[in-house]
Residue, then its C-alpha position, 0 to 999 in steps of 0.5 A: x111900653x114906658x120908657x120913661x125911667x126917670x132914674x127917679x129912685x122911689x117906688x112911688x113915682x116908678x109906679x106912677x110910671x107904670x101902664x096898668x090896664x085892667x082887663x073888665x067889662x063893666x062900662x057905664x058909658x057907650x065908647x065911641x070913635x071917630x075915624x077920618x080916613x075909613x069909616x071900618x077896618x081891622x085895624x078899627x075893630x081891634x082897637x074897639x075890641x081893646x077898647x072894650x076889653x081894657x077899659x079905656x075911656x080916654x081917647x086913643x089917636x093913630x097915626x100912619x103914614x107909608x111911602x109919602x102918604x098918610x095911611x092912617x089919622x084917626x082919634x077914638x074915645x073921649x077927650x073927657x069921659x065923664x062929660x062925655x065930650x068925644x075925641x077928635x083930630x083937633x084933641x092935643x096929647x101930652x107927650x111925655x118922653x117923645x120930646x126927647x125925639x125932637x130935642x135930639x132932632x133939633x141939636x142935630x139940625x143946629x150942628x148941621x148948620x154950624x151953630x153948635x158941636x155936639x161934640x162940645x163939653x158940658x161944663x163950656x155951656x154950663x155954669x154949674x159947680x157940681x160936687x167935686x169928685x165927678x168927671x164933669x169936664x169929659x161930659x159933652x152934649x152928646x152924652x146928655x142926649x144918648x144918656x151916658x153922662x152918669x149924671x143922677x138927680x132925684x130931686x131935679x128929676x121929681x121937681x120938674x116933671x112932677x111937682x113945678x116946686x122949684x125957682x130957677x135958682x133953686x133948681x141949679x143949687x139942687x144940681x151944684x149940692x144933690x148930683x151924683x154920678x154913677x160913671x161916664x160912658x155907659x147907657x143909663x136912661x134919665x130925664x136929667x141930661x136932656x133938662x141939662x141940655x135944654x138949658x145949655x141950648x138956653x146959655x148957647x142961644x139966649x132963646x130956650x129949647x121951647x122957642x127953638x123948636x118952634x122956630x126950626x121945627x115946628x114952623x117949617x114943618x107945618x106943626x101949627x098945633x104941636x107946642x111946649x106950652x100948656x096956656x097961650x104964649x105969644x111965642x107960639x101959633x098955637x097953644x091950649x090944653x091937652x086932653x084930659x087925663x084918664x084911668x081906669x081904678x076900682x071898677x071904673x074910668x073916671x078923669x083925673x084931676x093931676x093935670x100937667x103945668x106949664x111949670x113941669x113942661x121941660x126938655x125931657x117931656x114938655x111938648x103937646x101935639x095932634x095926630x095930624x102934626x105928628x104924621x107930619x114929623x114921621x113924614x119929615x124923617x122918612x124923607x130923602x129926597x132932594x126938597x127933604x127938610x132935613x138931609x139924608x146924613x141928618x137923619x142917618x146920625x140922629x138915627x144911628x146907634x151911639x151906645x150900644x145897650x140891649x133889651x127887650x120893651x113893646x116887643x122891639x128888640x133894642x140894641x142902642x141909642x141915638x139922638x133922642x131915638x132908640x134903636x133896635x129891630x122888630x122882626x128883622x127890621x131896624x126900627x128907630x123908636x121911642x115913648x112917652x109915659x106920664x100918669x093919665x098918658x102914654x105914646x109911641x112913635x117909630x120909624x121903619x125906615x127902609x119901608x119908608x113906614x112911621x107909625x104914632x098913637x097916643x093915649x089919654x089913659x095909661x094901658x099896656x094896649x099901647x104895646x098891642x096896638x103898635x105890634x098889630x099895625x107893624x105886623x099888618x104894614x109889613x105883612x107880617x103875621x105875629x098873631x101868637x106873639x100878640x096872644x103872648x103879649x096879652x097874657x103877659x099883661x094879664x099875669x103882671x095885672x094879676x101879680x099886682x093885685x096879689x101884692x096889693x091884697x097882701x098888704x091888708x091880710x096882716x092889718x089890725x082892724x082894730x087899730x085901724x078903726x080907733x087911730x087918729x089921724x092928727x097926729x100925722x096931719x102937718x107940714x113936712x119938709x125935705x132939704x131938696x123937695x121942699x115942702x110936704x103938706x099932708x091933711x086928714x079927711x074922712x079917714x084918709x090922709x091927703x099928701x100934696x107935693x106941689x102938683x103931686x097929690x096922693x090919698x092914704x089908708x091907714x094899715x098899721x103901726x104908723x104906716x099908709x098905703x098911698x095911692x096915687x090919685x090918678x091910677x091904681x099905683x100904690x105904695x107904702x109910706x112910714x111915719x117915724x117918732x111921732x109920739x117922741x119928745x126927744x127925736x124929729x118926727x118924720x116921713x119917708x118918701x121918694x127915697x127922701x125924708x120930710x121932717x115934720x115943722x122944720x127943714x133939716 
């Protein structure tokens, strides 16, 4: 289900990103739920059952709404597990890469009105010296928001939907000194053209994508509790923190401590919201008729496939890219979709528009059910029976889960415990510092090392000859990091990370 591929080239954040579910059935709590619409159904059973079977103890929100009518607005599970505090119609989610749904809706509509051309180049909204050699002056808007600029920047990437480590000019020499470009033209998913976007709305407005969504999106929809702000603004009607982030690791559901900032909300993945507002803007895009908010032809070319690119993701088979939707079918049916993932989160929503069908759920706990969960309400609208294909879809996820095991139980078959008993870990403990990400400040505690990157937090085991396996904080992703000429007196002692070398007491 994620489709959140940031371009970030380190394995790190690309397991960050992924949905690992662990099917078990050890629970130290009771789950609840909490449904507004009916008390039971099919569709309620089967998400208690998911529930059940992969261990989520954040809470689940679903939305449907069919022919003009709200079908289904309902929360399951926990806001906060450990405190045991339930999830209700009133609980925020952050949702990650859906932002770019609404971002691309928000162009669209400000072209229908005359106030920008999507057809305008890059380079006449922006005032950014990127490396010579790039074919920056054919790059228009609407390359940035179908992903087919080329345009790569890992640490543009890391620095604003992870760590917040970054001033506004740092983040513009970032772009000016480490952007690269793979070729214009071609489908490449990243979050870097629509950050690129949401600051050329800022050159060509003076008001932010943040504040226009609120005044051409969220006010005339009605969407009081959808916001790209985490604390209150005076911007916005209305802001406040989201549910709290879960996983499931080691046996048990805990809450995560990595919490979204404001300072890493951006045009990419920066938006909180309900189940009720988000019925709401499935509603606003299903409509056609004469009081629509948006028109029939706004909707038709935010809903269009401008680049073609094929493969297979939640059981849709994708065939292109529109404004900030993907576009493919799902037996037989075109269907205009996209999701959202971020450690402790993950959300789809998708239009079925020839059924005049929406659908949403958002999760405060990463789980591949996502992906069942939308399969089982697409089939039970549209009268579908795919029942093998969910058995299908549930085994997979079991192979993937398993497959990850193994690799992760490989790493320690060749350690030494003996090494591993005896080393000291002061020699690692210290800043480290790198030309784009800034400063790494790793400590030792309990034989384990802790690795802080602004917002990012990772725990370390040792296993040998200089190397850690590093975990992230907040889900069962791992990875393997080096330390390099620690011991040397005539060579920098560094660290590698995110594709990106930290150089022990200095910047170089």
């Amino acid at each position: 289900m994620n489709r959140v591929k940031h371009q970030v080239f380190c394995s790190i954040v690309i397991m960050l990103m992924q949905l690992g579910c662990i099917p078990k059935k050890d629970s130290k709590h009771e789950i609840a739920t909490t449904n507004s619409l009916q008390q039971y159904s099919d569709l309620d059973q089967y998400i208690e059952g998911l529930i059940e079977g992969y261990q989520i103890g954040g809470a689940i929100a679903i939305g449907v709404v069919k022919d003009g009518e709200v079908v289904e607005e309902k929360v399951f599970g926990y806001e906060d597990f450990e405190n045991q505090k339930k999830a209700d119609l009133n609980t925020k989610f952050y949702i990650a890469s859906m932002t770019k749904s609404f971002i691309g809706t928000l162009m669209k509509l400000m072209e229908d009105r005359g106030e920008l051309d999507l057809k305008t180049k890059m380079n006449d909204c922006l005032k950014i010296n990127f490396p010579s050699g790039m074919q920056t002056n054919e790059i228009t808007l609407e390359d940035l928001l179908i992903h087919t600029s080329g345009l790569q920047n890992t640490s543009v990437a890391i620095k604003t939907a992870y760590t917040g480590n970054f001033t506004q000019d740092e983040l513009i020499q970032d772009l000016e000194t480490s952007t690269g470009q793979r070729g214009l033209g071609t489908y490449d998913y990243t979050n870097l053209g629509y950050i690129l976007s949401g600051m050329a709305l800022e050159q060509l407005t003076q008001k932010g994508w943040k504040q226009l969504l609120y005044e051409d999106i969220f006010r005339p929809l009605d969407m009081k509790s959808t916001s790209a702000y985490l604390q209150p603004s005076a911007s916005v009607e209305s802001a406040s923190l989201l549910a709290l982030p879960h996983t499931y690791s080691n046996g048990s559901i805990r809450t995560g401590s990595f919490m979204k900032r404001d300072d890493t909300m951006h045009a990419a993945g920066g938006l909180i919201t309900t189940v009720a507002d988000m019925n709401k803007w499935l509603m606003a895009h299903l409509d056609t008729s004469n009081n629509a908010y948006f028109t029939r032809a706004v909707l038709d070319d935010i809903h269009t496939d401008r680049i073609d690119f094929y493969d297979k993701s939640a059981g849709i088979n994708n065939y292109g890219y529109g404004l900030g939707w993907e576009q493919g079918d799902w037996h037989e049916y075109d269907i205009s979709w996209h999701g959202g993932g971020y450690p402790g989160y993950v959300s789809v929503h998708a239009l079925v528009r020839e059924e005049n069908l929406g659908v949403v759920i958002m999760m405060s706990q990463q789980s591949r059910a996502i992906e069942l969960i939308l399969n089982y309400i697409l089939a039970e609208q549209l009268g579908v029976d795919n029942a093998k294909e969910l058995d299908a879809m549930e085994e997979s996820i079991r192979v993937r889960t398993k497959r990850y095991r193994h690799y992760k139980d490989s790493i320690f078959q060749s350690v030494d415990s003996e090494e591993i008993k005896n080393v000291s870990l002061e020699k690692f403990v210290g800043r480290y510092v790198s030309d784009q990400l800034n400063q790494l400040v790793v400590k030792a505690k309990n034989q384990q090392l802790i690795l802080q990157l602004g917002n990012l937090l990772f725990i370390g085991e040792y296993i040998g000859d200089d190397k850690f396996l590093i975990k992230s904080e907040v889900d069962d992703s791992f990875d393997v990091v080096d330390f390099y000429h620690l011991n040397s007196a005539d060579r920098e002692s560094y660290l590698e990370m995110f594709g990106q070398k930290f150089y022990k007491g200095q910047n170089n």
